[in-house]
C-alpha distance (Angstrom), angle and dihedral (degrees) to the residues before:
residue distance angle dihedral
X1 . . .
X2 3.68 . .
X3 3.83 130.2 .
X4 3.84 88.7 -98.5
X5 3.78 87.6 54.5
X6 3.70 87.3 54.6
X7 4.10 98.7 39.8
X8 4.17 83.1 51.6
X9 3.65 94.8 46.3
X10 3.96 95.3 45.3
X11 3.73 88.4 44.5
X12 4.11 88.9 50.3
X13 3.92 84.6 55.3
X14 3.71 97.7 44.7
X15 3.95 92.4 43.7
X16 3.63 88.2 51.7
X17 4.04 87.9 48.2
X18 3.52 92.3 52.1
X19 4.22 91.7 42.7
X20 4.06 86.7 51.6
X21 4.16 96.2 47.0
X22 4.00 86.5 44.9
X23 4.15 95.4 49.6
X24 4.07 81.1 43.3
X25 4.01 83.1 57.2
X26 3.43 88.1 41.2
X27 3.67 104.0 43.9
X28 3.84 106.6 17.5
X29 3.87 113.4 -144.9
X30 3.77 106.7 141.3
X31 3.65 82.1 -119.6
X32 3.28 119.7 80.2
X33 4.09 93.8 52.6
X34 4.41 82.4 70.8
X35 3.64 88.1 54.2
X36 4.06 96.5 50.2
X37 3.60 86.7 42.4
X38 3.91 85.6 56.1
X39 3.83 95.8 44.5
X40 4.03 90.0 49.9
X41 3.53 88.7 55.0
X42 3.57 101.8 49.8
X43 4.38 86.0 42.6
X44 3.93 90.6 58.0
X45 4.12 82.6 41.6
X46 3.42 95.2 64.8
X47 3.65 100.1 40.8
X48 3.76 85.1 51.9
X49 3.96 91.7 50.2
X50 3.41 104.7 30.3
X51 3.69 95.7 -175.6
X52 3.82 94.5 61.0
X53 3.46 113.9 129.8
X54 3.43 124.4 -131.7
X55 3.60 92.6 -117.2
X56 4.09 83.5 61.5
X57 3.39 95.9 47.1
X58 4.00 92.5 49.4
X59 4.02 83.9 46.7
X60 4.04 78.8 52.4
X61 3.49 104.0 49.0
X62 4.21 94.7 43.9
X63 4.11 81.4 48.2
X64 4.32 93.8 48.2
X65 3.62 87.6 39.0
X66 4.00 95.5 57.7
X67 3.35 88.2 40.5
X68 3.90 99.3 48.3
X69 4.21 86.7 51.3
X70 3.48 90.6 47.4
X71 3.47 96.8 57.3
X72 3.82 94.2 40.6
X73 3.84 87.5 50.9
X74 3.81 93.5 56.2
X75 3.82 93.4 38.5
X76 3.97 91.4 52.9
X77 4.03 85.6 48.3
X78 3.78 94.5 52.6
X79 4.23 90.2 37.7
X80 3.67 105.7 36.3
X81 3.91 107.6 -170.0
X82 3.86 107.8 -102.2
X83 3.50 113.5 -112.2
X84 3.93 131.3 -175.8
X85 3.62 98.7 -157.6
X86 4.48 103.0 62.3
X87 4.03 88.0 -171.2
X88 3.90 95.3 44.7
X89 4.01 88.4 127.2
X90 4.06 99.0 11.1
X91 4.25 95.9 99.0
X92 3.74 82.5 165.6
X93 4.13 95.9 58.9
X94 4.30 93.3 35.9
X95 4.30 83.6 62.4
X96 3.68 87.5 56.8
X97 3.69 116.1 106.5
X98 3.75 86.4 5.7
X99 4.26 113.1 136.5
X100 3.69 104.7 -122.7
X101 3.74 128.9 -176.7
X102 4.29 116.7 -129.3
X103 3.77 104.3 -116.3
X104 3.82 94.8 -172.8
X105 3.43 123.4 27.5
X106 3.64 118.3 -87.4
X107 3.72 108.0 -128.6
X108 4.13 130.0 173.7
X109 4.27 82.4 -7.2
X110 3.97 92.4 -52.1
X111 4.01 127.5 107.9
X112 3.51 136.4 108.4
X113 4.12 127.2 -107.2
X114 3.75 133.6 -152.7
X115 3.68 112.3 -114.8
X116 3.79 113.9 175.9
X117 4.01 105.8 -47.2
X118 3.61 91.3 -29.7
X119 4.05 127.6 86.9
X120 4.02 108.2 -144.5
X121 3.33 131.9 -160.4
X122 4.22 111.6 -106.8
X123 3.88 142.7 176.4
X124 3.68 122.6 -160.4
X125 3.32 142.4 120.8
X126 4.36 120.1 -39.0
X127 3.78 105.6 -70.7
X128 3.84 136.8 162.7
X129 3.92 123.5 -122.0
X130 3.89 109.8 -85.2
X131 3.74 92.1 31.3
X132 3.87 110.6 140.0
X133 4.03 112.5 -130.9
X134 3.42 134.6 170.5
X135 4.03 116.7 -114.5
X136 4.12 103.9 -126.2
X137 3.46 97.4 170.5
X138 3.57 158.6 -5.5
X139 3.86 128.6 -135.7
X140 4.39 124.8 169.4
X141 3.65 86.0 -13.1
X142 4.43 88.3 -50.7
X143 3.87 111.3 135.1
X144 3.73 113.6 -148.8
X145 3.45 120.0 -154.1
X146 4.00 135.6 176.9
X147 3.68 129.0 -158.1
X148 3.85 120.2 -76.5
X149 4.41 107.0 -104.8
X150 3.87 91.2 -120.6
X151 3.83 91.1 -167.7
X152 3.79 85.1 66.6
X153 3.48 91.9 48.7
């Protein structure tokens, strides 16, 4: 292999770290970045050993690129990103508290509810269709509900 050989495979590596950082810009994942890391890596790795093969440097990338998520993993576990919305991806804990109306009858603690365009399974206590209740939880994709206090209404 001859120093072009080494100059074009480095620059393959590098091109390919810059491609991966720039589709992470592009299309952010929190992913991607680990994988450019991992392809810089193995670019200044073969300009530094310039007779790695490519088999090596493939072994080198997979290797970084384990590494690189590995470490992002446990850094986004001991940072979590900040967020002022706790429920942003919890559809299960934004229904609770919500008022919901009983679109089928709820009879021996099984009916169904209306919950925004959808009708969802439920189990609660004996209720007629149109009854308002109040969603208090949600188990296995089963929204329980209880009857509205109407002295605090």
């Amino acid at each position: 292999m001859d120093l072009g050989d080494v100059g074009g495979m480095a620059g393959a590596w590098l091109i390919a770290a810059l491609a991966l950082g720039i589709a992470e810009l592009l299309i952010p994942g929190v992913f991607l970045i680990f994988l450019a890391i991992a392809a810089a890596i193995t670019g200044i790795a073969t300009l530094a050993l310039a007779e790695l093969p490519v088999a090596g440097q493939v072994v080198s990338f997979t290797i970084w690129s384990v590494v690189t998520v590995m470490i992002g993993r446990r850094w986004y576990t001991d940072y979590p990103v900040a967020t002022t919305d706790a429920l942003l991806n919890d559809r299960g804990g934004r229904m609770i508290g919500q008022i919901v109306i009983v679109d089928a009858e709820i009879i021996a603690g099984a009916g169904r509810v209306r919950i925004g365009d959808g009708s969802w399974p439920a189990q609660g206590p004996d209720m007629p269709a149109g009854q308002s209740v109040k969603v208090v939880g949600l188990v296995n994709g089963v929204v329980a509900v209880e009857r509205i206090d109407q002295t605090a209404a």
